[in-house]
PDB file of N, H, CA, C and O in Angstrom:
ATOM      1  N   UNK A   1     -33.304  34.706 172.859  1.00  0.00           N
ATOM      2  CA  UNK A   1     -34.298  35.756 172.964  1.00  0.00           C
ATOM      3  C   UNK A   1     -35.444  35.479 171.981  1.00  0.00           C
ATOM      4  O   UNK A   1     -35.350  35.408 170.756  1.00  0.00           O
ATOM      5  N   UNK A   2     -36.511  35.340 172.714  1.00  0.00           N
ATOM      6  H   UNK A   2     -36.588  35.399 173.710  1.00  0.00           H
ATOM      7  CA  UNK A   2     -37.787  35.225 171.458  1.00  0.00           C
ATOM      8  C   UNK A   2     -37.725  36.615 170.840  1.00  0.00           C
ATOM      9  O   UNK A   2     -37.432  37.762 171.177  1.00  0.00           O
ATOM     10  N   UNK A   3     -38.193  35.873 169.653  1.00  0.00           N
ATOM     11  H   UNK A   3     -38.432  34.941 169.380  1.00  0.00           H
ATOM     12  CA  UNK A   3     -38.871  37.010 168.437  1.00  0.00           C
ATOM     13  C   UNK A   3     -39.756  36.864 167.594  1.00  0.00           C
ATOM     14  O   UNK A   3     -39.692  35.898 166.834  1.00  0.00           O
ATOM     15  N   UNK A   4     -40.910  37.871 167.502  1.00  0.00           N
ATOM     16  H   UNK A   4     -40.962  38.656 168.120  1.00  0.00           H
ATOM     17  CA  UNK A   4     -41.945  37.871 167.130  1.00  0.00           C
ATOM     18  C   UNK A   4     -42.459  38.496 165.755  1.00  0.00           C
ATOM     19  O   UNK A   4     -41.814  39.357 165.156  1.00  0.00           O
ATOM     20  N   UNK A   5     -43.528  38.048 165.362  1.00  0.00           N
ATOM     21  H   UNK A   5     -44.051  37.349 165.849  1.00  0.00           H
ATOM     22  CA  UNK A   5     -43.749  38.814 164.046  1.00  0.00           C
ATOM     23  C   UNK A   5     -45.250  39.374 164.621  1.00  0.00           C
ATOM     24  O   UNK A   5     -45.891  38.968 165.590  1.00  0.00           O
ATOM     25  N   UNK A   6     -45.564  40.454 163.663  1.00  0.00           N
ATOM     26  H   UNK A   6     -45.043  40.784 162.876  1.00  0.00           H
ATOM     27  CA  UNK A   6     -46.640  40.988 164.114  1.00  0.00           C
ATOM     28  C   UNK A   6     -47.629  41.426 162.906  1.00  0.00           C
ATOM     29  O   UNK A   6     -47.144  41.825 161.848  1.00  0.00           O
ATOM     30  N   UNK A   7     -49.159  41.332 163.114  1.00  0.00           N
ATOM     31  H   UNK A   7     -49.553  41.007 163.974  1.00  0.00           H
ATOM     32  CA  UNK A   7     -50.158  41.541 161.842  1.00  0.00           C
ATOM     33  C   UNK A   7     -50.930  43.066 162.480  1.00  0.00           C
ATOM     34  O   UNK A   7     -50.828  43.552 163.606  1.00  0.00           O
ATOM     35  N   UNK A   8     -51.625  43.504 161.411  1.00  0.00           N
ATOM     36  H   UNK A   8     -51.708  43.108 160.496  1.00  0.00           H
ATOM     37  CA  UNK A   8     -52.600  44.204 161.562  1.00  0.00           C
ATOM     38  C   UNK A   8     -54.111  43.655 160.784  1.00  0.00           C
ATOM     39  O   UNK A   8     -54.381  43.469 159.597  1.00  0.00           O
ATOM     40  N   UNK A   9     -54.889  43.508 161.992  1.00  0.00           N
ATOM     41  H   UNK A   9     -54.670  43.660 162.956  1.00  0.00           H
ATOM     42  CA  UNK A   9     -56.305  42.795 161.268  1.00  0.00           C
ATOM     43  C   UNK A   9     -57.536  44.108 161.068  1.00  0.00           C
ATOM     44  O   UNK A   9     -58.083  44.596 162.056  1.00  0.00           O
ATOM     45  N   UNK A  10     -57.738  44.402 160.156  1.00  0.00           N
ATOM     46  H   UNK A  10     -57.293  44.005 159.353  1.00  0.00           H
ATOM     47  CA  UNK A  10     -59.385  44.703 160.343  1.00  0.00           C
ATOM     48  C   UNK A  10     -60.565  43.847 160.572  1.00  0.00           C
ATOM     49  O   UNK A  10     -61.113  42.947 159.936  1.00  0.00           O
ATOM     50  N   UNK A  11     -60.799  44.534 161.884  1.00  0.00           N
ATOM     51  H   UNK A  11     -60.353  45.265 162.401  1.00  0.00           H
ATOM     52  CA  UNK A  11     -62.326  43.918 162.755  1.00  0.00           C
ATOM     53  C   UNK A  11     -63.527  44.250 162.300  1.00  0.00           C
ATOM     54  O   UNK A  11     -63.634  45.444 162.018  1.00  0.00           O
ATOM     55  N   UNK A  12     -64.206  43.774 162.182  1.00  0.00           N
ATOM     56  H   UNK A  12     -64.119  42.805 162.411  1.00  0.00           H
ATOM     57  CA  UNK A  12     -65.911  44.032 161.466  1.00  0.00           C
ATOM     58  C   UNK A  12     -66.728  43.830 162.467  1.00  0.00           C
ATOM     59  O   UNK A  12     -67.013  42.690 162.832  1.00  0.00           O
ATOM     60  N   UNK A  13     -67.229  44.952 163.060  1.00  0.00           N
ATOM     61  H   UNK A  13     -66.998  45.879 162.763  1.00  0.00           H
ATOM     62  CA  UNK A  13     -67.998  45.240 164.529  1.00  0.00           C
ATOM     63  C   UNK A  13     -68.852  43.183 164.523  1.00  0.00           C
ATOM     64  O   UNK A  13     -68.735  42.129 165.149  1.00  0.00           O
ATOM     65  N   UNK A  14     -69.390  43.582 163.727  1.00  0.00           N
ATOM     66  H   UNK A  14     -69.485  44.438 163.218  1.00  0.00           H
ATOM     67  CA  UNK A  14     -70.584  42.216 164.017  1.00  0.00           C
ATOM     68  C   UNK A  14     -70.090  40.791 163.624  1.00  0.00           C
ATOM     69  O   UNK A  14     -70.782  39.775 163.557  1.00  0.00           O
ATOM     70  N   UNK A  15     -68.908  40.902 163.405  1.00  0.00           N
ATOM     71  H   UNK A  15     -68.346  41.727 163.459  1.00  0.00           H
ATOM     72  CA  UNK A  15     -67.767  39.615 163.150  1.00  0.00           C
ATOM     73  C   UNK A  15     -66.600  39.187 164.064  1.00  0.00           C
ATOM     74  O   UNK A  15     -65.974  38.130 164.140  1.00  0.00           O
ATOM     75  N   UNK A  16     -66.495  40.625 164.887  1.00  0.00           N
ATOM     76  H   UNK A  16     -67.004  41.484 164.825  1.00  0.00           H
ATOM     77  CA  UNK A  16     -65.404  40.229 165.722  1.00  0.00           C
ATOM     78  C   UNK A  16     -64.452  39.083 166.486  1.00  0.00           C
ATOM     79  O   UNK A  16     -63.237  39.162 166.666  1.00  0.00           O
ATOM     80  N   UNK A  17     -65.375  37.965 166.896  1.00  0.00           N
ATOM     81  H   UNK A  17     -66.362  37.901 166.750  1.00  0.00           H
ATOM     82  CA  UNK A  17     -65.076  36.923 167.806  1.00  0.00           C
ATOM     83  C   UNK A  17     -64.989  36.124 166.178  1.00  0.00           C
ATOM     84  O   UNK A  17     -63.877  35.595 166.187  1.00  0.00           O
ATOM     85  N   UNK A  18     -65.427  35.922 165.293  1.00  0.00           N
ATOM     86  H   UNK A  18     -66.330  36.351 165.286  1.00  0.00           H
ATOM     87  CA  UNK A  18     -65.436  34.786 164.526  1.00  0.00           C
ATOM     88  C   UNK A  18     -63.791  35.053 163.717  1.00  0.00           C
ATOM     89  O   UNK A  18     -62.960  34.206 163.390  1.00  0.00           O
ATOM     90  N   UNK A  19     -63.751  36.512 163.576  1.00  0.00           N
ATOM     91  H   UNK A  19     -64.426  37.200 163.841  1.00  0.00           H
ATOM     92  CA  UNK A  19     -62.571  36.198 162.973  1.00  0.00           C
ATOM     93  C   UNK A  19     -61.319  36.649 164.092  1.00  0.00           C
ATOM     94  O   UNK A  19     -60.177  36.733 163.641  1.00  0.00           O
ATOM     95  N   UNK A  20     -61.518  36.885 165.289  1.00  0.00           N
ATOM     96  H   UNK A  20     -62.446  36.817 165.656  1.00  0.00           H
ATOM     97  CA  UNK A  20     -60.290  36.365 166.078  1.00  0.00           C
ATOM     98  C   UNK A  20     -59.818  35.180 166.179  1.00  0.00           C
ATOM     99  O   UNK A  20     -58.663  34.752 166.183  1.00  0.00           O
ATOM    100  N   UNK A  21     -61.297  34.457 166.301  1.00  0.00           N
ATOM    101  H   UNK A  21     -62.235  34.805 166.298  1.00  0.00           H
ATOM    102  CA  UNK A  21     -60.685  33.288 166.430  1.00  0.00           C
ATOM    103  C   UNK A  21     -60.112  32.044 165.502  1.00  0.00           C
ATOM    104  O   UNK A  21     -59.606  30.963 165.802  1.00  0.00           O
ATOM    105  N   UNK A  22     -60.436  32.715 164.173  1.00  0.00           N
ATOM    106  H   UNK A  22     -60.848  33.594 163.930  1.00  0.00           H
ATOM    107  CA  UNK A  22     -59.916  32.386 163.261  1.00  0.00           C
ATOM    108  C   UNK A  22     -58.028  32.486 163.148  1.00  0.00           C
ATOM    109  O   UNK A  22     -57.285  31.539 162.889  1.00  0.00           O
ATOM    110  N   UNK A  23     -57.590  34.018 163.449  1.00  0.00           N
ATOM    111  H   UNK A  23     -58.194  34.787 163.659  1.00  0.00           H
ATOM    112  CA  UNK A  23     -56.495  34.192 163.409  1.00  0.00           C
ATOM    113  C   UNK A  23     -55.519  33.430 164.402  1.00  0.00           C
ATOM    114  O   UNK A  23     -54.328  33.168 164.240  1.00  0.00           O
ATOM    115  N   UNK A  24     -56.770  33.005 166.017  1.00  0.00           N
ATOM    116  H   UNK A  24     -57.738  33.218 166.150  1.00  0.00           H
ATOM    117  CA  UNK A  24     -55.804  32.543 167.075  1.00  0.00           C
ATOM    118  C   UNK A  24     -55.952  31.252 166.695  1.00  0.00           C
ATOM    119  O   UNK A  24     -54.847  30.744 166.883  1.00  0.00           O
ATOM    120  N   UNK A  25     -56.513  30.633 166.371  1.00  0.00           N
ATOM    121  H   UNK A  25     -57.411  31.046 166.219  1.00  0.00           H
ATOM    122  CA  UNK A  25     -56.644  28.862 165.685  1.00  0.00           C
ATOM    123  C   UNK A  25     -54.965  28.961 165.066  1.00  0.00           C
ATOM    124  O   UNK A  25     -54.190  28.080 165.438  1.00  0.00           O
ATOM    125  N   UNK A  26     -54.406  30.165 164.029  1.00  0.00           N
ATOM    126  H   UNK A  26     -55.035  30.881 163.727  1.00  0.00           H
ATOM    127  CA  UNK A  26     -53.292  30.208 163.215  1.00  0.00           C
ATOM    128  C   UNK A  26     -52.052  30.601 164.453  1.00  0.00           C
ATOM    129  O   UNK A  26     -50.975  30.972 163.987  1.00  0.00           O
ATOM    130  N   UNK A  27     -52.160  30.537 165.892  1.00  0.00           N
ATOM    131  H   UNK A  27     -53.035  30.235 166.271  1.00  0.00           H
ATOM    132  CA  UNK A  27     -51.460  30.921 166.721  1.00  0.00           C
ATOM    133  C   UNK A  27     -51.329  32.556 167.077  1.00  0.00           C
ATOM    134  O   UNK A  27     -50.567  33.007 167.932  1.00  0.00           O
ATOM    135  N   UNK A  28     -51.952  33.099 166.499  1.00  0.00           N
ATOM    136  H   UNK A  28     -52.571  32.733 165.804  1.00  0.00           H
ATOM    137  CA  UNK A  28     -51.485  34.467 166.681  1.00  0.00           C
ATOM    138  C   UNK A  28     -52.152  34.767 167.794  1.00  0.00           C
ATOM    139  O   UNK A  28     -53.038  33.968 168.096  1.00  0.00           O
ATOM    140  N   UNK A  29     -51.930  35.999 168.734  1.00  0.00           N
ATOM    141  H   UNK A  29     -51.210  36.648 168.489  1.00  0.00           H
ATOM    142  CA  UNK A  29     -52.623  36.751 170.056  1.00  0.00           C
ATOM    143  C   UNK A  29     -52.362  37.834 170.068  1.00  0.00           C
ATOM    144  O   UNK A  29     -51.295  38.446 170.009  1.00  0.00           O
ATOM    145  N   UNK A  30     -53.504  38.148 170.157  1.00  0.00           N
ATOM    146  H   UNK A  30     -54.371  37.650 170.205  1.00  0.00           H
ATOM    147  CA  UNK A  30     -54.516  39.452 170.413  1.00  0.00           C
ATOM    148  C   UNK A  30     -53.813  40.077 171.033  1.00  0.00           C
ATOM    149  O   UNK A  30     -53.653  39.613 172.162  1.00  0.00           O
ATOM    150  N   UNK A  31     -52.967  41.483 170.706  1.00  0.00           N
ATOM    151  H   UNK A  31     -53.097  41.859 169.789  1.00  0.00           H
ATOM    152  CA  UNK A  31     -52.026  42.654 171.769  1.00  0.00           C
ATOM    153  C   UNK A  31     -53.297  43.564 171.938  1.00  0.00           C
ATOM    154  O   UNK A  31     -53.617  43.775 173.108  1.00  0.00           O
ATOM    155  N   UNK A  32     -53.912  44.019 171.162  1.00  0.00           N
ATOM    156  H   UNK A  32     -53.652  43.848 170.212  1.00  0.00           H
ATOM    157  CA  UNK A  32     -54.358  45.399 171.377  1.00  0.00           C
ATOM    158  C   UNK A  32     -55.565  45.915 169.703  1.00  0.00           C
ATOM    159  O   UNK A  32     -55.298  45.988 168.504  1.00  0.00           O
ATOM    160  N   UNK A  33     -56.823  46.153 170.482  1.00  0.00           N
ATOM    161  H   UNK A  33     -57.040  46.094 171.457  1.00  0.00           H
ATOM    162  CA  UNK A  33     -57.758  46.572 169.389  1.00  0.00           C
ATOM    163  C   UNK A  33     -58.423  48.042 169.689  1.00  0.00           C
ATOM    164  O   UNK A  33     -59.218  48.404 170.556  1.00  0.00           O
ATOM    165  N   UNK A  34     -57.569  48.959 168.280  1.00  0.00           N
ATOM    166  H   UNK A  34     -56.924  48.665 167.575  1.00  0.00           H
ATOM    167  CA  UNK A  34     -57.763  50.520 168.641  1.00  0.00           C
ATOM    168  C   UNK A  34     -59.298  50.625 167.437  1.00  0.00           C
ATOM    169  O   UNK A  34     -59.767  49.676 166.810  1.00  0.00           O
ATOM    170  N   UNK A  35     -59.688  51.762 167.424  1.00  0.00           N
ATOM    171  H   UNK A  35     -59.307  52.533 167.934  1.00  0.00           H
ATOM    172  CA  UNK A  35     -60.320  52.169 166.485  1.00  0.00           C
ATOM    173  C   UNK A  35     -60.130  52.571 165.169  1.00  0.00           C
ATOM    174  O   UNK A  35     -59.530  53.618 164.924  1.00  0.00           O
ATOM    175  N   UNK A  36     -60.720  51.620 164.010  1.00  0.00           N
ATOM    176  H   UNK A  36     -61.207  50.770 164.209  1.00  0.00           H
ATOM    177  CA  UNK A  36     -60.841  52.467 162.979  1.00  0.00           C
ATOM    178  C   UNK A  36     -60.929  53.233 162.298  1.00  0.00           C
ATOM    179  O   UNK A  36     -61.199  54.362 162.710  1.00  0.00           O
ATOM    180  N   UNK A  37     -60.688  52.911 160.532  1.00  0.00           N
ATOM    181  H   UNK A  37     -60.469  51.994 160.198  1.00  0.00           H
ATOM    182  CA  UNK A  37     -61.396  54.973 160.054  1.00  0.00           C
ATOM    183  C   UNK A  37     -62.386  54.999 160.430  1.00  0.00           C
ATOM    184  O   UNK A  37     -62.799  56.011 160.997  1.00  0.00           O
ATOM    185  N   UNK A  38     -63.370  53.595 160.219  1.00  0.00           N
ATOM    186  H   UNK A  38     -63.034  52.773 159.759  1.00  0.00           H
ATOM    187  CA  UNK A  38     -65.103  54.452 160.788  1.00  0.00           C
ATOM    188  C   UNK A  38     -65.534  53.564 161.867  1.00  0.00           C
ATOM    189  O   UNK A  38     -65.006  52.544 162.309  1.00  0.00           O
ATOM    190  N   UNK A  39     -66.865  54.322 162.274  1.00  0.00           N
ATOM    191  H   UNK A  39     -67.293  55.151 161.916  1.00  0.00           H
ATOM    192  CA  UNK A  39     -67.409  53.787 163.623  1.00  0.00           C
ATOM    193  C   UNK A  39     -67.479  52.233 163.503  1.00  0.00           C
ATOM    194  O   UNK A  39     -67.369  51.623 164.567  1.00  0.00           O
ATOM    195  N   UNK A  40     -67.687  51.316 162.069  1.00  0.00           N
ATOM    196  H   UNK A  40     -67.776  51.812 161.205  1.00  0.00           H
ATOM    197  CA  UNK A  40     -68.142  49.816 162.338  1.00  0.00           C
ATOM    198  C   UNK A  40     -66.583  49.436 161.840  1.00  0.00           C
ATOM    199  O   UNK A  40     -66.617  48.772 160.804  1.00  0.00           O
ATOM    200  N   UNK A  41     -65.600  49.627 162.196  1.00  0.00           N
ATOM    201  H   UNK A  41     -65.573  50.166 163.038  1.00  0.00           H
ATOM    202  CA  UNK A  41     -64.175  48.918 161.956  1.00  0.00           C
ATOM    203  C   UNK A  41     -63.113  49.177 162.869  1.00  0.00           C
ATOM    204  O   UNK A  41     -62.572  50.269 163.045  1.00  0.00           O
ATOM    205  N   UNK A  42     -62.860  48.142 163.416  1.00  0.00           N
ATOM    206  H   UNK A  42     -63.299  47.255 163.272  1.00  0.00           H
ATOM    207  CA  UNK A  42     -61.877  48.553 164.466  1.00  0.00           C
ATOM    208  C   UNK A  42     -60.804  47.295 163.914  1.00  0.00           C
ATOM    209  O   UNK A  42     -61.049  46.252 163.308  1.00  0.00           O
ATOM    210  N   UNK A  43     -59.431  47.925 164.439  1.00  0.00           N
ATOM    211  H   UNK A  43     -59.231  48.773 164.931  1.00  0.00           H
ATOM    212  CA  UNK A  43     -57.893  47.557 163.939  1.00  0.00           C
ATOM    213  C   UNK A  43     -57.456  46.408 165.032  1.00  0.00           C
ATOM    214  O   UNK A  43     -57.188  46.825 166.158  1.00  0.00           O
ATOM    215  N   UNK A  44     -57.397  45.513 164.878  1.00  0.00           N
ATOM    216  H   UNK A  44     -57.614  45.174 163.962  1.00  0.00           H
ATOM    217  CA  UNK A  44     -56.590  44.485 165.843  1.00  0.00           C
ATOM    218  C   UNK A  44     -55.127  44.110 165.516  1.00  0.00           C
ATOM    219  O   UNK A  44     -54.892  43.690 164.383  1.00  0.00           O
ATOM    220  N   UNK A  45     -54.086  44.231 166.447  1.00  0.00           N
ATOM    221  H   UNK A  45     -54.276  44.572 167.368  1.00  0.00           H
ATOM    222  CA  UNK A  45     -52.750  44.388 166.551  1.00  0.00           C
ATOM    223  C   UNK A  45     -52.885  42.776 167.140  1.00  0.00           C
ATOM    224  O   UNK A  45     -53.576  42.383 168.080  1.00  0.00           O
ATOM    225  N   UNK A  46     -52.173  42.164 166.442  1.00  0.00           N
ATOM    226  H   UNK A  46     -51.612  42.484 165.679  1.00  0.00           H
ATOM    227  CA  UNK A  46     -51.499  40.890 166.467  1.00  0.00           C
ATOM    228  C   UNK A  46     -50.009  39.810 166.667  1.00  0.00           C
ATOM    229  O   UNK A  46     -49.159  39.857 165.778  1.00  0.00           O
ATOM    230  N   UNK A  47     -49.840  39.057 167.644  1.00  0.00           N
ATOM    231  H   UNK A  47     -50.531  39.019 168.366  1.00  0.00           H
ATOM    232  CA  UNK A  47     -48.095  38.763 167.576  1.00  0.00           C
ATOM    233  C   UNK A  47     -48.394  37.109 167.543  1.00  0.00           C
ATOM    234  O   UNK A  47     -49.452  36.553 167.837  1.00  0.00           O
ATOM    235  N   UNK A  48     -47.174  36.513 167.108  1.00  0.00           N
ATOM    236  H   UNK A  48     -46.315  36.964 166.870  1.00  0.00           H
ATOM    237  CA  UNK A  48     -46.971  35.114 167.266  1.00  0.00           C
ATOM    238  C   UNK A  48     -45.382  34.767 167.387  1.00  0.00           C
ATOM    239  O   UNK A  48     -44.729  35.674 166.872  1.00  0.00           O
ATOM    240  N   UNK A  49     -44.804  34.027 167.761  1.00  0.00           N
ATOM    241  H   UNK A  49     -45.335  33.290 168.179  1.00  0.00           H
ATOM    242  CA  UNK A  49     -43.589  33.913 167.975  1.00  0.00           C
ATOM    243  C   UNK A  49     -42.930  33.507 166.699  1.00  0.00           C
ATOM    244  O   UNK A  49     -43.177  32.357 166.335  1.00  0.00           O
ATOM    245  N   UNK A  50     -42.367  34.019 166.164  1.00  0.00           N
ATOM    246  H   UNK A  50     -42.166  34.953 166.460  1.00  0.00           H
ATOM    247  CA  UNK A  50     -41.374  33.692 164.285  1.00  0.00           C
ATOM    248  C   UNK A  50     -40.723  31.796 164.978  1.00  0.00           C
ATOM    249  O   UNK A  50     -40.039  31.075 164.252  1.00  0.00           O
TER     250      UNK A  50
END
């Protein structure tokens, strides 16, 4: 059975793509990006296989 570990990233509205793709270069993928405490930060939910 796979098993996974999982991150929480803060997104910086006008950075977004540079530092996803920073994290997916490290294998990780993108589950799910909710909203922040404020309007320019949003939360990216992260998995990679342990």
């Amino acid at each position: 059975m796979q098993k996974w570990e999982y991150v929480t990233v803060p997104l910086l509205v006008h950075a977004t793509k540079q530092i996803l793709d920073n994290w997916g270069e490290d294998g990780w993928e993108l589950v799910q990006v909710v909203p922040g405490p404020n309007p320019e930060q949003l939360v990216a939910y992260m998995k990679r296989p342990k």
